[in-house]
Structures are given as structure tokens and as C-alpha cells.
FIKEVEX-523984 format. One record per residue: residue number from 0; residue in one letter; x, y, z of N, C-alpha, C, O in turn. Coordinates in steps of 0.1 Angstrom, whole numbers, plus 5000, padded with zeros to 4 digits. Layout:
k r nx ny nz cax cay caz cx cy cz ox oy oz
NUM A X Y Z X Y Z X Y Z X Y Z
...
//
This chain:
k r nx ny nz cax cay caz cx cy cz ox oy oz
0 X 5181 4830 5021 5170 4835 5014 5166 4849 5020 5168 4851 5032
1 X 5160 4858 5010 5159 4869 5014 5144 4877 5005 5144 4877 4993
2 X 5136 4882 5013 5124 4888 5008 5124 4902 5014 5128 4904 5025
3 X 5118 4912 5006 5117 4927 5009 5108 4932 5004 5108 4931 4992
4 X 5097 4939 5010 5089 4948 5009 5090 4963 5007 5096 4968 5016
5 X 5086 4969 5000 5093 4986 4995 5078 4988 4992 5070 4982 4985
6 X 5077 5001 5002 5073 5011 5004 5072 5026 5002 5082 5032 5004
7 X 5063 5032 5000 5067 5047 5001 5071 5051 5014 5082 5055 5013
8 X 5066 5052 5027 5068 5061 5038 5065 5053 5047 5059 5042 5045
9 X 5068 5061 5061 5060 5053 5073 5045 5049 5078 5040 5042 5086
10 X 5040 5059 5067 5022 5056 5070 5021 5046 5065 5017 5037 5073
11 X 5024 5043 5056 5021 5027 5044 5026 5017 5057 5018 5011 5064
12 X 5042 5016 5059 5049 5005 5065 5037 5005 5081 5029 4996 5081
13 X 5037 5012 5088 5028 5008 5100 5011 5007 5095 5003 5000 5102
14 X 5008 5013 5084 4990 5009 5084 4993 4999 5078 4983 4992 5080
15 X 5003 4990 5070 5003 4979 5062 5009 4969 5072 5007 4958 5067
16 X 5015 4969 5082 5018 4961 5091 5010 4959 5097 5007 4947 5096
17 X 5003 4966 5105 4995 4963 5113 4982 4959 5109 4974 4955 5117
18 X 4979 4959 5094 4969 4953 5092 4969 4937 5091 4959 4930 5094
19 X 4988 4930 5085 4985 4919 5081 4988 4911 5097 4989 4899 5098
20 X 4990 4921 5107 4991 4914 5119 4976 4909 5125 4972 4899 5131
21 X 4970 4920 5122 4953 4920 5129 4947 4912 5118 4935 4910 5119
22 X 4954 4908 5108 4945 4899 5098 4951 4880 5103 4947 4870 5098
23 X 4962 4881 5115 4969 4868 5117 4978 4863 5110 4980 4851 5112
24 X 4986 4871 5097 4989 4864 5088 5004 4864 5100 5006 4870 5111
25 X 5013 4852 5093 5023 4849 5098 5037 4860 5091 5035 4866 5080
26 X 5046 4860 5096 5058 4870 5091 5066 4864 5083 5072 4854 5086
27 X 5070 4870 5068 5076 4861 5058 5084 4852 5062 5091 4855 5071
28 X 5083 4841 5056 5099 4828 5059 5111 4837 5062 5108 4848 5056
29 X 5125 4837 5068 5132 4846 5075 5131 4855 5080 5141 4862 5081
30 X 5117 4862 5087 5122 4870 5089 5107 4867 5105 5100 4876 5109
31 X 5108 4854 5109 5097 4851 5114 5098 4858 5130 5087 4859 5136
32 X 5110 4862 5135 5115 4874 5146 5109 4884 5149 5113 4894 5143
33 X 5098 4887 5158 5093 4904 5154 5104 4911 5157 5101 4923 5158
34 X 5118 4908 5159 5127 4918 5159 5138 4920 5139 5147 4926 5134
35 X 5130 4909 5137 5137 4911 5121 5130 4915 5111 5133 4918 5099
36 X 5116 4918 5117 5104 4922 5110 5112 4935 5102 5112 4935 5090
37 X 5120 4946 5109 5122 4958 5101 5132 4955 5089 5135 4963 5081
38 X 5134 4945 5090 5146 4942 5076 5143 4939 5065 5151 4937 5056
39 X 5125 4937 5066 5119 4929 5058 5113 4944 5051 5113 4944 5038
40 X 5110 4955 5056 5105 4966 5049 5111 4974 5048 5117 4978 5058
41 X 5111 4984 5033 5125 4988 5030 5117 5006 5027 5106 5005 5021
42 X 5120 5020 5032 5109 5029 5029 5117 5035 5021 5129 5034 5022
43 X 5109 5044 5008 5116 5052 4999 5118 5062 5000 5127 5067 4993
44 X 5108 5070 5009 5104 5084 5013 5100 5088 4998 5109 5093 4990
45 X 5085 5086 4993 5081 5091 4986 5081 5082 4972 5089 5073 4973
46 X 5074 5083 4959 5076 5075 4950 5087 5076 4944 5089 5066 4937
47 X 5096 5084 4942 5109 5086 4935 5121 5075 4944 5130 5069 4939
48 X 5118 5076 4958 5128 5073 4965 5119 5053 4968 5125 5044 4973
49 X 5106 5053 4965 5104 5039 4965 5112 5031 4952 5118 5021 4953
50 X 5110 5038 4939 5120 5035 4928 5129 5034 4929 5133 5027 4920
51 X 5139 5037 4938 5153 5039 4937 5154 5024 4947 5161 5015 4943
52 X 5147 5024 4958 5153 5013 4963 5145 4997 4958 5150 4987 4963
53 X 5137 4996 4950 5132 4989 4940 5144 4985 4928 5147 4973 4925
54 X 5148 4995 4923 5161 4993 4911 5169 4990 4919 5170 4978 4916
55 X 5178 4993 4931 5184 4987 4941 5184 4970 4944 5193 4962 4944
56 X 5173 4971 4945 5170 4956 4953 5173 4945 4942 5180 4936 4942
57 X 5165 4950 4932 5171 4938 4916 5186 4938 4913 5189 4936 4901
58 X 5197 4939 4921 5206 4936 4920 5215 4931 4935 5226 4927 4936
59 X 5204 4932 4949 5208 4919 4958 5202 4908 4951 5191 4907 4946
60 X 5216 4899 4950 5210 4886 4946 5203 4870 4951 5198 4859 4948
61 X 5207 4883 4967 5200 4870 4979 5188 4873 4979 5181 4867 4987
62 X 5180 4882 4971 5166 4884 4973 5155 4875 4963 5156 4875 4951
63 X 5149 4870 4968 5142 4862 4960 5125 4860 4958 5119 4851 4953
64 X 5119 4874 4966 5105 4884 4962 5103 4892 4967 5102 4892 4980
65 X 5101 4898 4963 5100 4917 4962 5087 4919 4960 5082 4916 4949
66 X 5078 4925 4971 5066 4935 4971 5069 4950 4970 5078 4955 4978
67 X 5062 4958 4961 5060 4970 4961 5050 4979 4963 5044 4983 4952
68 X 5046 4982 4971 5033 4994 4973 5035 5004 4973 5042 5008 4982
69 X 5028 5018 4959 5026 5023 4961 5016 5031 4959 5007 5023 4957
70 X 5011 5043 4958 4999 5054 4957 5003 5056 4941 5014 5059 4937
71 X 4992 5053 4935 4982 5062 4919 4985 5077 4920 4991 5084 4911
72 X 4982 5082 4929 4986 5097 4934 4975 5095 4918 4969 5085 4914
73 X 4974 5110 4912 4969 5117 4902 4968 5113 4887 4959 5115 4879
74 X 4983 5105 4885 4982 5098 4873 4977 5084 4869 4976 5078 4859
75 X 4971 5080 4885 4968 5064 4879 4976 5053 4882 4988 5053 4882
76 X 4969 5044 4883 4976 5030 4882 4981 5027 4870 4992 5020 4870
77 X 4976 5029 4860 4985 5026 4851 4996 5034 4850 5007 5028 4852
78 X 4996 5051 4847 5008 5053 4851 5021 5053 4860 5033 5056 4857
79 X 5014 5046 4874 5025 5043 4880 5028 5031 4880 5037 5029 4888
80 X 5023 5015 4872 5025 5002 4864 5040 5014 4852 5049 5016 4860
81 X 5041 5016 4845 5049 5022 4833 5057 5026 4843 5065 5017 4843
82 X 5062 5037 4855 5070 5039 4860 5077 5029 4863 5087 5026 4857
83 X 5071 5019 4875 5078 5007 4873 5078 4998 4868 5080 4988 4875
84 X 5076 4998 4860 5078 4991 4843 5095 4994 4840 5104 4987 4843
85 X 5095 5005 4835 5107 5014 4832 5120 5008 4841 5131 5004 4836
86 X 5116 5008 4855 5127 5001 4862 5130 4987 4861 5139 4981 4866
87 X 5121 4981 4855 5118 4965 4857 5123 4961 4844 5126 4949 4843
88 X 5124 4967 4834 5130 4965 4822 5148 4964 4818 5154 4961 4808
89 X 5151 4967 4829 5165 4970 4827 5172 4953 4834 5184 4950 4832
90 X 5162 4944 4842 5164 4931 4845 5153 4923 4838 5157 4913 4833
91 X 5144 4925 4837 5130 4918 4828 5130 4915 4816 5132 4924 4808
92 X 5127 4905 4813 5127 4906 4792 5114 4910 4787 5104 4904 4793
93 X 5111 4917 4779 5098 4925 4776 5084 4916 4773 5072 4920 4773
94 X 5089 4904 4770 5078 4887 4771 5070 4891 4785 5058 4892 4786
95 X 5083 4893 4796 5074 4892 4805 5067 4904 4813 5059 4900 4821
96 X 5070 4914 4812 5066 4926 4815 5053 4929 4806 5044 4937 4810
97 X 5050 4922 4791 5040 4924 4783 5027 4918 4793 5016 4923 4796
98 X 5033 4903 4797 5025 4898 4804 5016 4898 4814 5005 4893 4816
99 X 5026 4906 4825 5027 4914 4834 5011 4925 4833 5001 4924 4839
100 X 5017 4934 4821 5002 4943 4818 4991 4941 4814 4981 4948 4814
101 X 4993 4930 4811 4978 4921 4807 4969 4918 4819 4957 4916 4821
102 X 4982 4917 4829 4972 4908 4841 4960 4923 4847 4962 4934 4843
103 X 4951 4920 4854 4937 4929 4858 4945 4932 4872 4954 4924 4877
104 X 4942 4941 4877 4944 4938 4893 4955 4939 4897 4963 4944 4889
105 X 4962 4936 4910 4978 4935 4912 4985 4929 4905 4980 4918 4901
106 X 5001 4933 4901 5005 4927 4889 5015 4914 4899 5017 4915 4911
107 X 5021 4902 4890 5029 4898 4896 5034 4893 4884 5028 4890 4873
108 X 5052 4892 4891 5062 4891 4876 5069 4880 4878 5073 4879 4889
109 X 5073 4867 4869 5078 4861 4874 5089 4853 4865 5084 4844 4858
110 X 5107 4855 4865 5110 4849 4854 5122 4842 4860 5125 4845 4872
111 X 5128 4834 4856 5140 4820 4861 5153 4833 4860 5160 4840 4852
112 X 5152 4829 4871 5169 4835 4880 5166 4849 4882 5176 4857 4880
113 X 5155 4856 4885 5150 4869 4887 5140 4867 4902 5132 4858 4904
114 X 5141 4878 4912 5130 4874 4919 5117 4876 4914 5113 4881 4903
115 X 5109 4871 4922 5091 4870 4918 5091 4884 4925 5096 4887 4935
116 X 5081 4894 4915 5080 4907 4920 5062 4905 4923 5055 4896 4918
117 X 5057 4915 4934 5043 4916 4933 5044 4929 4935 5053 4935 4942
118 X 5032 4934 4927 5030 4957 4925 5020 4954 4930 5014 4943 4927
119 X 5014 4964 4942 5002 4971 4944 5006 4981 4945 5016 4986 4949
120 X 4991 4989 4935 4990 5000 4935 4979 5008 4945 4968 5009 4939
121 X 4980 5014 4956 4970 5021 4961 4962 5028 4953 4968 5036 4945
122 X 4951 5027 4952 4942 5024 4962 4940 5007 4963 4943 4999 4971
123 X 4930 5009 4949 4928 4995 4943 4933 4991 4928 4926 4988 4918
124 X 4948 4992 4928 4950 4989 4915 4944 4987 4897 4944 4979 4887
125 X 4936 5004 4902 4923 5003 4889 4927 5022 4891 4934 5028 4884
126 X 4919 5027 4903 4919 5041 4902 4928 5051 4905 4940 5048 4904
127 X 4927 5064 4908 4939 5078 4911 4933 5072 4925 4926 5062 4924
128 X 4936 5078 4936 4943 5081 4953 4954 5074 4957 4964 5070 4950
129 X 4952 5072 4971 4963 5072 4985 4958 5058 4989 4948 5051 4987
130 X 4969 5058 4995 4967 5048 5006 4951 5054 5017 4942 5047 5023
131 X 4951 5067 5017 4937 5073 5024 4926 5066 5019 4916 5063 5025
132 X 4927 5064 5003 4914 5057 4999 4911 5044 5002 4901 5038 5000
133 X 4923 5040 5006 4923 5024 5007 4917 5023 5022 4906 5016 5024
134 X 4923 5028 5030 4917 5028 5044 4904 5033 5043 4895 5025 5044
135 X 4902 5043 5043 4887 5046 5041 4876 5036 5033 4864 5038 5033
136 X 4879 5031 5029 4874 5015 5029 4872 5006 5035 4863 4999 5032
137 X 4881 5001 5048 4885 4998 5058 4871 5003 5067 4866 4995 5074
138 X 4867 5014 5068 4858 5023 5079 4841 5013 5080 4833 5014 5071
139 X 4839 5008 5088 4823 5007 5084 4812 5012 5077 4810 5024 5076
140 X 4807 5005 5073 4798 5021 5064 4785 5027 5074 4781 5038 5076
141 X 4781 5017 5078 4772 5025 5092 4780 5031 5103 4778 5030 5115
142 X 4792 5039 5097 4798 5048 5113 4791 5063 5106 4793 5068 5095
143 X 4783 5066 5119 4779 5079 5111 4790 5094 5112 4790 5104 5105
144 X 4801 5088 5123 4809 5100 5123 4818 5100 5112 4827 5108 5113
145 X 4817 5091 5100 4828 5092 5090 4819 5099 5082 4823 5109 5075
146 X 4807 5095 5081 4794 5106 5074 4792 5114 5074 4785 5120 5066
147 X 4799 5123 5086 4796 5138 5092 4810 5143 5090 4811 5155 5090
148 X 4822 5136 5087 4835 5136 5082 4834 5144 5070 4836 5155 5065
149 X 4828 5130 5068 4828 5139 5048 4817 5150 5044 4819 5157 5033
150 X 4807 5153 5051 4798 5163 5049 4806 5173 5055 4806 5184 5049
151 X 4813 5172 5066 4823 5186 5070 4833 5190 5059 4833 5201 5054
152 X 4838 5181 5055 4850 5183 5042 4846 5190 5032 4853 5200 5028
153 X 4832 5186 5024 4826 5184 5012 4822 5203 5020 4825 5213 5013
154 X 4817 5204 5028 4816 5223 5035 4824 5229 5032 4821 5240 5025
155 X 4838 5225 5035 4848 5232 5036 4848 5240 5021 4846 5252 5018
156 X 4852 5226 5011 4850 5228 5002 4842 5241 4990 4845 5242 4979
157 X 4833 5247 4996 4820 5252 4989 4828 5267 5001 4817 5272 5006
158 X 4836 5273 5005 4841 5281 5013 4850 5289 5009 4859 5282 5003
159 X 4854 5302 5009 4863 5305 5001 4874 5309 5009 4883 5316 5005
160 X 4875 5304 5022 4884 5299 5026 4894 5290 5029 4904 5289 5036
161 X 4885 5280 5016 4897 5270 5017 4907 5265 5007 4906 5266 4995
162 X 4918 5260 5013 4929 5259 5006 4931 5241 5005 4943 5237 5006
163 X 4926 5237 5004 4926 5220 5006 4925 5220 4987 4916 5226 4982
164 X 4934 5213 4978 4930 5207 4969 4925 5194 4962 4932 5184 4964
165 X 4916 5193 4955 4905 5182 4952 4912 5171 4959 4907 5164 4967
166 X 4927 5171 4951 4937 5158 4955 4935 5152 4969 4937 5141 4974
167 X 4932 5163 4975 4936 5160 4988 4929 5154 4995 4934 5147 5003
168 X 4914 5154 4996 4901 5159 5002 4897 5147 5007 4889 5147 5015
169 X 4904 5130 5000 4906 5118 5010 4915 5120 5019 4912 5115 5029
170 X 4926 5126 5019 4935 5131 5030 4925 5137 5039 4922 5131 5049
171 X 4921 5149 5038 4910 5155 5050 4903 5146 5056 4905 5143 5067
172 X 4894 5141 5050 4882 5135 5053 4890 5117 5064 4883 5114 5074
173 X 4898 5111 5062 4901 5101 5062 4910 5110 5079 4905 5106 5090
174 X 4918 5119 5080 4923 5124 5088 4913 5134 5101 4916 5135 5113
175 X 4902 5140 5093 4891 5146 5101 4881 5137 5115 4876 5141 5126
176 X 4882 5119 5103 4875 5107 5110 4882 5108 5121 4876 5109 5131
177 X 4895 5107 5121 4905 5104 5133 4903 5110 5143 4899 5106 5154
178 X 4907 5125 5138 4902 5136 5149 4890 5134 5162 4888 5138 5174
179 X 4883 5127 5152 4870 5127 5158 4867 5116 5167 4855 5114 5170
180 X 4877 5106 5172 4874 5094 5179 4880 5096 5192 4887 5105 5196
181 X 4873 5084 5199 4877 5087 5216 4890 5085 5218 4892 5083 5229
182 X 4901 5086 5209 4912 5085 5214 4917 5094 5202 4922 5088 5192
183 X 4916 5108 5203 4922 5118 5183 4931 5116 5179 4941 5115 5187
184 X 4934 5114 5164 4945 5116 5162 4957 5103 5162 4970 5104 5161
185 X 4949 5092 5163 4958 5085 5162 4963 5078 5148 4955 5072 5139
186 X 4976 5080 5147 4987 5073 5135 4976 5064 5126 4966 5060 5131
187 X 4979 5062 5112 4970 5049 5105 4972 5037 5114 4962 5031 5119
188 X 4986 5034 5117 4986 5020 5119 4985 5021 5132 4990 5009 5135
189 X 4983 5025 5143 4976 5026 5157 4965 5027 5155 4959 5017 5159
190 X 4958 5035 5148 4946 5034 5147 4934 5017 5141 4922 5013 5143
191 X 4948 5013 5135 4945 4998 5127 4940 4993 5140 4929 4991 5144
192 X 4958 4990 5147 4957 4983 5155 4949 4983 5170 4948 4974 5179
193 X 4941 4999 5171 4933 4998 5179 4920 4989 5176 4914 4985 5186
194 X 4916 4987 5167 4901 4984 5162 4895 4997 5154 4883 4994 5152
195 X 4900 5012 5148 4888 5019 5148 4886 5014 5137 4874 5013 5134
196 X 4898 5008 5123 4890 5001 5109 4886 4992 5112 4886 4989 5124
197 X 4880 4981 5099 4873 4969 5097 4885 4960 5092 4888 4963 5081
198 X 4891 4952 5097 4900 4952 5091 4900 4936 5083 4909 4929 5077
199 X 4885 4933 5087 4883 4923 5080 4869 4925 5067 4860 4917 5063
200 X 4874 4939 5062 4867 4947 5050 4867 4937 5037 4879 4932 5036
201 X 4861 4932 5029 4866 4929 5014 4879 4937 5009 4887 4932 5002
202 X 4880 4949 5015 4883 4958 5008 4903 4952 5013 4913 4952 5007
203 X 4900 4950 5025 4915 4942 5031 4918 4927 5023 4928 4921 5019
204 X 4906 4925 5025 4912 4910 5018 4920 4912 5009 4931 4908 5012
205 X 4918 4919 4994 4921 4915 4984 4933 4921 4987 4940 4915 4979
206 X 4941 4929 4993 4951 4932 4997 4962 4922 5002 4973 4920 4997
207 X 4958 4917 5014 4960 4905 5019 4958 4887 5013 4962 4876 5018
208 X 4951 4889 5000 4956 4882 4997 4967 4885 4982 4971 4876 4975
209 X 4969 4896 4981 4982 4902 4975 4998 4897 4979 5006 4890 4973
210 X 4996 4904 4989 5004 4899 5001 5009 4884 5002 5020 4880 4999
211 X 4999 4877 5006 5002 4858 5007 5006 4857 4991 5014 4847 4992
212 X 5006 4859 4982 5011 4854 4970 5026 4863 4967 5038 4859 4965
213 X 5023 4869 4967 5038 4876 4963 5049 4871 4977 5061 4874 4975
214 X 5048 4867 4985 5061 4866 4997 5057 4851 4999 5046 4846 4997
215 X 5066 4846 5003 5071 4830 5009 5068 4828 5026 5072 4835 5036
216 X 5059 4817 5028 5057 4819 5047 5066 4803 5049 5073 4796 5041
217 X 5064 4803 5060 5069 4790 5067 5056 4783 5065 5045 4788 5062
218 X 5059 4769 5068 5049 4761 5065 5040 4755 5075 5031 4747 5072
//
């Protein structure tokens, strides 16, 4: 038996690790090793290159569920549901991919002699951002230095010096918090795993319980 997680990049694979470690969850059925943990997550470098190994994977046939995370970026969660859609059609029969779009929330696909797929889409499988918006959810809402974060950014902004576009400006603000902590600058998923998110946010759960449904644990 064989389960794989696909990713865009290394920020996702270590802030998304280290959250379901600091949340206690256990490491999928085979791969219960923290030295087999990397076999379990597969990176695309980017959404083109998460598709590719996505269409890939639907033809190991030792695999038997497949998570996908990635970023809305600008077009949306639905637009990037239809991207991989597109790829999911070429093994999927359209019954079930219809069904698929119907569901609210993270999708999950599931048909006899196909693996069980689960999509998240960053942020919250509804709007445009990053993985940044997702984390910044994660933040307390009484830290006042993420409050002075975003009033710095939102400055920048109104400056005609700046070169930051709209897109980005959870990127700054989410990256500025960092800066600003007694240890700067540290990675998402060091940062997880120090304590500076919440990582027992609502905002994690529903992630986490994304997660426990789409992949197989030991019992």
C-alpha cells in the first residue's frame, strides 16, 4: 500500500508538516518511520509542476490516496478545482468528478479501482490567496505585532515607492510578522514548530481534519 501527498514547494511540505505533527496526528499507514515520512510527500515546484506529478501518480498503481494542496493564487478555487479537474478526467468518469463539484469545501473523489483523491485548495477552499493566508490565520488575533505588521504594509502601500503588488501584500505582511519575532525570520514550518502560530486555530482544524479523511492511519 502506498499513499502520497503533492504539493507545490517546500514552504507548504514543512508548514504543512509541521503543523500535523504539533496537532499529534499520527504519520499515514506505511509510512509510520520519520525516516519514510519523505516518501510520503511528493513537491511540484510550483502549480504546473504539482500537476504534473498529480497526472503522474494516477498511474502508480500501488497508490491508493492521493492529497493535493495547492494555492487559489489569483484565479480562485474554483479555477484551480477545473485545472485539476482537467487532469482527473483522463482517469475519472465525469459521474464522478460532477459530484466532486458539487461538494462545498475540500473536494474528495472517490471511484472502484481508482485511488481516493482529497484537493485542498489554499487558502480556505472558497477564496484567491497562499498558503500566507492560511497561516495568517494561524496568528492570534490579540498579537499586536501582527497589527503593526499589517499597518506597516498597508503604509508601504499608499508610498510611491513601492513595488509590492496587491497579490502579494499577504506575502509581506505574513513575512514582515516574522521578521519581527525574538528569533527573525524564521522558515513557516520552524516557525510552526516553534510555537509562534496557534496551531490549534479553527482555522487548522478544518485543514486537519482534511487531512484525517483523505489518507489511511494505523489503527
Amino acid at each position: 500500500m502506498a499513499q502520497r501527498l503533492i504539493v507545490e514547494g517546500d514552504n507548504d511540505m514543512h508548514a504543512l508538516t509541521n503543523l500535523c505533527m504539533k496537532r499529534g496526528l499520527k504519520n499515514p499507514l506505511g509510512y509510520e518511520g520519520g525516516h519514510k515520512f519523505n516518501e510520503f510527500i511528493k513537491k511540484g515546484d510550483g502549480i504546473e509542476g504539482a500537476l504534473k506529478v498529480l497526472k503522474a501518480s494516477l498511474d502508480e498503481i500501488s497508490l491508493t490516496n492521493i492529497g493535493i494542496v495547492v494555492d487559489a493564487d489569483e484565479i480562485g478555487a474554483e479555477g484551480r478545482w477545473q485545472s485539476i479537474r482537467n487532469v482527473l478526467a483522463e482517469k475519472y468518469s465525469p459521474e464522478t468528478l460532477d459530484a466532486a463539484e458539487a461538494q462545498t469545501g475540500p473536494k474528495y473523489i472517490s471511484e472502484n479501482g481508482m485511488p481516493f483523491i482529497g484537493i485542498w485548495v489554499m487558502p480556505d477552499n472558497m477564496n484567491v490567496g497562499f498558503l500566507e493566508h492560511f497561516l495568517s490565520h494561524l496568528i492570534p488575533a490579540d498579537q499586536l505585532v501582527w497589527s503593526h505588521a499589517i499597518s506597516t504594509v498597508d503604509d508601504l502601500y499608499t508610498k510611491s515607492f513601492n513595488i509590492l503588488t496587491a497579490a502579494k501584500k499577504a506575502k509581506a505582511e505574513l513575512h514582515t510578522w516574522l521578521a519581527w519575532q525574538e528569533e527573525p525570520g524564521k522558515p513557516f514550518g520552524i516557525a510552526l514548530k516553534a510555537g509562534y502560530f496557534d496551531h490549534q486555530s479553527p482555522a487548522a482544524d478544518h485543514f486537519v481534519d482534511w487531512f484525517t479523511q483523505t489518507f489511511q492511519f494505523a489503527a
